[in-house]
C-alpha positions as CSV (number, residue, x, y, z in Angstrom):
1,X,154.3,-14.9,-19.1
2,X,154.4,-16.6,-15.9
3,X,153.3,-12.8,-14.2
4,X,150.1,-12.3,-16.2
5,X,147.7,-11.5,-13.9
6,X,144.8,-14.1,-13.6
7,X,141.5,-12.8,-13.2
8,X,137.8,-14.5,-11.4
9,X,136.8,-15.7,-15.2
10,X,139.8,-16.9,-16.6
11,X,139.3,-20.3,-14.2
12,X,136.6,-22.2,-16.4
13,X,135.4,-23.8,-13.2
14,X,134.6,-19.7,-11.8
15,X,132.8,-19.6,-15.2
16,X,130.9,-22.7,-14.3
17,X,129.9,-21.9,-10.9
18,X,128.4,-18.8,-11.7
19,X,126.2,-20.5,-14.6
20,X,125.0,-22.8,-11.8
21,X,123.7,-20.3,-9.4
22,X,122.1,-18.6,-12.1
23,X,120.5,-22.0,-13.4
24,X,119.2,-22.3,-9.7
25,X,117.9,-18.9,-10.0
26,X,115.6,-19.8,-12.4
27,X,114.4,-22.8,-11.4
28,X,113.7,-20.7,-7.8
29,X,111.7,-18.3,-9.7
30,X,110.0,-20.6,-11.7
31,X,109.0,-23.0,-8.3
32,X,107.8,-19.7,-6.4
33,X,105.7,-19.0,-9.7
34,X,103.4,-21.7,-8.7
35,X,103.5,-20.9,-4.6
36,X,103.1,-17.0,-4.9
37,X,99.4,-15.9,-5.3
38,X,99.8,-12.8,-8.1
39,X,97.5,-10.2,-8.2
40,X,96.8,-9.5,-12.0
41,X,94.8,-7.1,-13.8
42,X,94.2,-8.9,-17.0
43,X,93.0,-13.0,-17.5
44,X,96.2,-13.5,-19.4
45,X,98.5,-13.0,-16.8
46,X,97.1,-16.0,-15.3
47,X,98.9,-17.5,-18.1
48,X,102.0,-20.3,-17.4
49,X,105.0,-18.7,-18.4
50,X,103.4,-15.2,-20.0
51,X,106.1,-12.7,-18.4
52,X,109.0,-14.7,-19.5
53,X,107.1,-15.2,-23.3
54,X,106.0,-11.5,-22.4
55,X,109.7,-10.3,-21.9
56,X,111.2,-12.4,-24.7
57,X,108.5,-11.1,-27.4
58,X,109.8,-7.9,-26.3
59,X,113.4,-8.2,-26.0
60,X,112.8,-9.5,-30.0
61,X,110.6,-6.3,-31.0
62,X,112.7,-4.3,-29.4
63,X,115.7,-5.8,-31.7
64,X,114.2,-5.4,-34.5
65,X,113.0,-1.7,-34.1
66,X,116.8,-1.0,-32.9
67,X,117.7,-2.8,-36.2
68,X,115.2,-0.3,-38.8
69,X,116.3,3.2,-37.1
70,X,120.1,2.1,-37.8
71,X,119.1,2.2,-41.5
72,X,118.4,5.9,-41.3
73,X,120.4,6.8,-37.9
74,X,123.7,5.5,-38.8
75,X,126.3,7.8,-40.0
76,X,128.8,7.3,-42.6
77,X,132.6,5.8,-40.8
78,X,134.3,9.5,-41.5
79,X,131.5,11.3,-40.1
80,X,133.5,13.1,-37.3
81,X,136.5,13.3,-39.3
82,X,135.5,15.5,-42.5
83,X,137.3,18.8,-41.9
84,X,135.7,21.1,-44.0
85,X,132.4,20.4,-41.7
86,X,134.5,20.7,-39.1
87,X,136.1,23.7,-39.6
88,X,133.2,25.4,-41.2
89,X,131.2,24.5,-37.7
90,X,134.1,26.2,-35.9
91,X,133.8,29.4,-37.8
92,X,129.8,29.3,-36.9
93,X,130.6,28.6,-32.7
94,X,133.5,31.5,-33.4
95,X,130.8,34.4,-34.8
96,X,127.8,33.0,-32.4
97,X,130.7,33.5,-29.5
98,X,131.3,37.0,-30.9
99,X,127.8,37.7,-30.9
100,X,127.2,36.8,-27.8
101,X,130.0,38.5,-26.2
102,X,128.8,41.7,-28.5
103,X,125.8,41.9,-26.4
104,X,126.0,40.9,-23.5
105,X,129.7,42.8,-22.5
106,X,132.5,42.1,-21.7
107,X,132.1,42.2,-17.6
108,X,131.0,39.6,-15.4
109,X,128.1,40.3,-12.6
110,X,130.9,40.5,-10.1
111,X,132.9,43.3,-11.8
């Protein structure tokens, strides 16, 4: 195992570094949030913090909206593998092809 190809994130200390420039993203963001002047439409935005809380409220909502379609979007585990769906789909793209063909010709524009 002494050829196993290391990679940037197998080095814990990479994994660290990375963490720390984004830490210091955030506190740079959150330091200019106080020096920028924001033009807002609404009294709210005035707000400490509202687009983070803003963002997180709907990062949440849009979790839980995700979670309530799976209950009626979600497909049973054999869904793609039941042949006699399959099959019987084929058979319906085979006789929509033969109609097709019926009336349109047999020739391309070219011929």
């Amino acid at each position: 195992m002494k050829n196993e190809k290391k990679y940037l994130f197998d080095d814990p200390k990479n994994v660290k570094r990375v963490l720390h420039i984004l830490y210091g993203c955030c506190a740079l963001l959150l330091i200019l949030d106080f020096v920028i002047h924001r033009h807002v439409m609404h009294s709210w935005e005035n707000l400490w913090g509202f687009y983070p809380l803003y963002g997180f409220v709907g990062c949440v909502i849009l979790v839980v909206v995700a979670t309530w379609m799976r209950t009626f979007l979600m497909r049973d585990e054999d869904y793609y593998e039941n042949t006699e769906m399959n099959n019987s789909a084929n058979t319906n793209n085979e006789k929509l092809a033969n109609k097709l063909t019926s009336e349109t010709g047999d020739h391309h524009v070219d011929d």
